[in-house]
FIROBA-329531 format. One record per residue (C-alpha): x, y, z; residue in one letter. Coordinates in steps of 0.25 Angstrom, whole numbers, padded with zeros to 4 digits, always signed. Example, Ala and Ser with C-alpha at 12.3 -4.5 7.8 and 13.67 -1.06 7.14 Angstrom:
% residues 2
+0049-0018+0031A/+0055-0004+0029S/
//
This chain:
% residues 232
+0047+0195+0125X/+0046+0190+0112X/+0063+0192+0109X/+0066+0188+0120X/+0057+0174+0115X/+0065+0176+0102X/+0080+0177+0108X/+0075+0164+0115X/+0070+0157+0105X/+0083+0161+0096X/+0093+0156+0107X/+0086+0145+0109X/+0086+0140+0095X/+0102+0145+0093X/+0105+0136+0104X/+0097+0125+0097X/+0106+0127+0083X/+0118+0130+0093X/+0116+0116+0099X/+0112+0109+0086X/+0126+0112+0080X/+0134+0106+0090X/+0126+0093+0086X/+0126+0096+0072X/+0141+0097+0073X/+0144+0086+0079X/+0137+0079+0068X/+0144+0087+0058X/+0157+0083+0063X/+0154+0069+0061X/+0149+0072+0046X/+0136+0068+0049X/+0123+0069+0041X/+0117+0079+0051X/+0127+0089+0054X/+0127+0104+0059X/+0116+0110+0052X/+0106+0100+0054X/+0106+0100+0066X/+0108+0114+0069X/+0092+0115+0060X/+0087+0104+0069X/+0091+0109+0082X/+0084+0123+0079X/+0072+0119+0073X/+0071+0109+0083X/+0072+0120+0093X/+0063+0130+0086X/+0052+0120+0084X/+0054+0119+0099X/+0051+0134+0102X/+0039+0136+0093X/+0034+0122+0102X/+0036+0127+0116X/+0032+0143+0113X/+0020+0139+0104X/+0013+0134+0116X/+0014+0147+0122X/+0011+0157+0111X/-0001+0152+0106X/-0005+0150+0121X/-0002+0164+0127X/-0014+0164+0138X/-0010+0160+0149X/-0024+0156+0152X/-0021+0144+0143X/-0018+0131+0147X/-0005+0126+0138X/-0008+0111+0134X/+0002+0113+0121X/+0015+0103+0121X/+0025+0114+0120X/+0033+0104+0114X/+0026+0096+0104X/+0032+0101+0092X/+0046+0100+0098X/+0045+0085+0102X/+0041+0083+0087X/+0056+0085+0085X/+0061+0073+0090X/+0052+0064+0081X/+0054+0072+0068X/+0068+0073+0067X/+0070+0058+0068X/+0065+0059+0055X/+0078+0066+0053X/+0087+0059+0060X/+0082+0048+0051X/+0089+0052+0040X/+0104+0052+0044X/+0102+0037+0048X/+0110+0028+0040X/+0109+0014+0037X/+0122+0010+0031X/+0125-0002+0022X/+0132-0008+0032X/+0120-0009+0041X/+0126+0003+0050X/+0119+0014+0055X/+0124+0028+0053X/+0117+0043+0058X/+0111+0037+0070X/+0118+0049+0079X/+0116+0059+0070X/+0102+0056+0069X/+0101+0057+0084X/+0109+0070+0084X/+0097+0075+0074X/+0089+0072+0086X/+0096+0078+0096X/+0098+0091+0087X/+0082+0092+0087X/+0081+0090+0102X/+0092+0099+0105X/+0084+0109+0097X/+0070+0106+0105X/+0078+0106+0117X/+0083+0121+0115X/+0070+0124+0110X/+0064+0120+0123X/+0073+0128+0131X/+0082+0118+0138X/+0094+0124+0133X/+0103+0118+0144X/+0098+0103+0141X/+0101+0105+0125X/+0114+0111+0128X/+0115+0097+0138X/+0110+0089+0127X/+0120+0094+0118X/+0131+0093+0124X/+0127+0077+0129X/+0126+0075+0113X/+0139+0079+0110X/+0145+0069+0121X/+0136+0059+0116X/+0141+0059+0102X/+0155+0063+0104X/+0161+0061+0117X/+0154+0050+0122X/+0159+0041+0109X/+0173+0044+0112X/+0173+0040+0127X/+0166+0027+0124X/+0177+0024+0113X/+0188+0024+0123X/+0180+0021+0136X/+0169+0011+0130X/+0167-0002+0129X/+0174-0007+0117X/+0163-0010+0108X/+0162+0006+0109X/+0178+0008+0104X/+0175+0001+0090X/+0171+0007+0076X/+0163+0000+0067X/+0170-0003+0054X/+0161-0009+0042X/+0174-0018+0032X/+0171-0023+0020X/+0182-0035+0016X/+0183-0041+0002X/+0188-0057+0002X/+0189-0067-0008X/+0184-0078-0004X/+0174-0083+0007X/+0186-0092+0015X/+0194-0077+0018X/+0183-0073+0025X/+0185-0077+0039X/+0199-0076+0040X/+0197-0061+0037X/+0186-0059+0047X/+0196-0064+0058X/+0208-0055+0052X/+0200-0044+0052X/+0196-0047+0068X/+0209-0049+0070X/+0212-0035+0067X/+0204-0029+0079X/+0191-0029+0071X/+0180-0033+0076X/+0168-0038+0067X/+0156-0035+0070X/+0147-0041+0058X/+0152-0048+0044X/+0144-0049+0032X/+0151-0058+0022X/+0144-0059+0006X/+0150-0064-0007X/+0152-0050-0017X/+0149-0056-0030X/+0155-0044-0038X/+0169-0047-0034X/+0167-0062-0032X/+0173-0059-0015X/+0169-0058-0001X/+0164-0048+0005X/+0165-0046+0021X/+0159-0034+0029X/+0163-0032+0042X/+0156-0024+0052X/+0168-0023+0063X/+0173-0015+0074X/+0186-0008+0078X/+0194+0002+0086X/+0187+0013+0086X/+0202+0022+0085X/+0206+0013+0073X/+0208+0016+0059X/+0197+0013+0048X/+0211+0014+0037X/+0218+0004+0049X/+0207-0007+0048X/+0206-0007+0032X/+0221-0008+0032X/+0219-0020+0042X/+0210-0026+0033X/+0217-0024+0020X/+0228-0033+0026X/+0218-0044+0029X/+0221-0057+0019X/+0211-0061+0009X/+0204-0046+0009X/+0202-0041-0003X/+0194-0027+0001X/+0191-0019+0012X/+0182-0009+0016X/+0180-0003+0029X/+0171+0007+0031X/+0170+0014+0047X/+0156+0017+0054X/
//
């Protein structure tokens, strides 16, 4: 009884590291901050905490004669609080006010609950839940860039432009909308180091153009001095 116990408990938690690596590859693909390995740990220890929840219960309440009133899995739903702690950390708050790491945070999430699902024993719901991830975060994107609405087909580009004097700044703004860019947000100030004006654009274009096509464009743009452009 007790191998047979043990070859479960081993299968149960290679399917957790099995399922956590297709996760943790997708991330690792992307060059993100949580990649295989991360998630592979998070998905088995999710899993093992999980096994010693549920089959506590019943080891320490072998007679049958007593009446079970233990949460078999009380441990295991402290999983999906703690590990926001660690999804915290691959948030990013960049200087341009945009927000990075939110999907690989909640793929930290849904490594842990793949892991306490598996551990469970619903093998054919985490195989599911998968499987519904990877469309989610792969396919899914794809489609709604050709299909969707056209809000959904643009990238966000964040362009920094270098003009001399205050009077070019308008006239560059329409040039720049004029080149099938749309702008999304403008924040003008005066650099006093090198005596210009400095413009930076929040703006949003074809998702299949060229981040090289649009700073050639802009480079061509009169009165500009610099450019920057930086994709999200």
């Amino acid at each position: 009884m007790e191998w047979i116990l043990g070859t479960d408990i081993l299968m149960k938690l290679g399917l957790a590291g099995g399922l956590g690596a297709v996760i943790g590859l997708e991330r690792e693909l992307k060059r993100k901050p949580v990649g295989l390995k991360t998630s592979i740990v998070i998905s088995i220890i999710s899993c093992l905490l999980t096994i010693v929840s549920v089959e506590s219960v019943y080891l320490y309440y072998q007679d049958t004669s007593v009446n079970i009133t233990m949460d078999p899995l009380r441990l295991a739903a402290q999983i999906v609080s703690g590990i926001g702690f660690l999804g915290a950390g691959v948030i990013l708050h960049r200087a341009n006010d945009s927000i990075s790491g939110l999907t690989t945070a909640a793929m930290i999430w849904g490594a842990a609950g793949i892991g306490v699902v598996v551990g469970a024993g619903f093998y054919s719901a985490a195989l599911a839940g998968v499987v519904m991830i990877i469309l989610a975060v792969e396919i899914l994107p794809v489609i709604l860039k050709f299909t969707g609405p056209s809000r959904l087909q643009e990238k966000t580009l964040y362009i920094k432009l270098r003009t001399p004097a205050p009077h070019h700044i308008q006239g560059i703004i329409r040039a720049v909308e004029q080149e099938n860019i749309s702008v999304k947000r403008i924040h003008i100030f005066y650099d006093e180091s090198s005596c210009t004006h400095l413009l930076e654009l929040k703006a949003g274009v074809c998702f299949n153009r060229r981040t090289t096509e649009v700073y050639y464009t802009l480079s061509e743009i009169p009165n500009v001095q610099f450019v920057d452009v930086e994709g999200a």
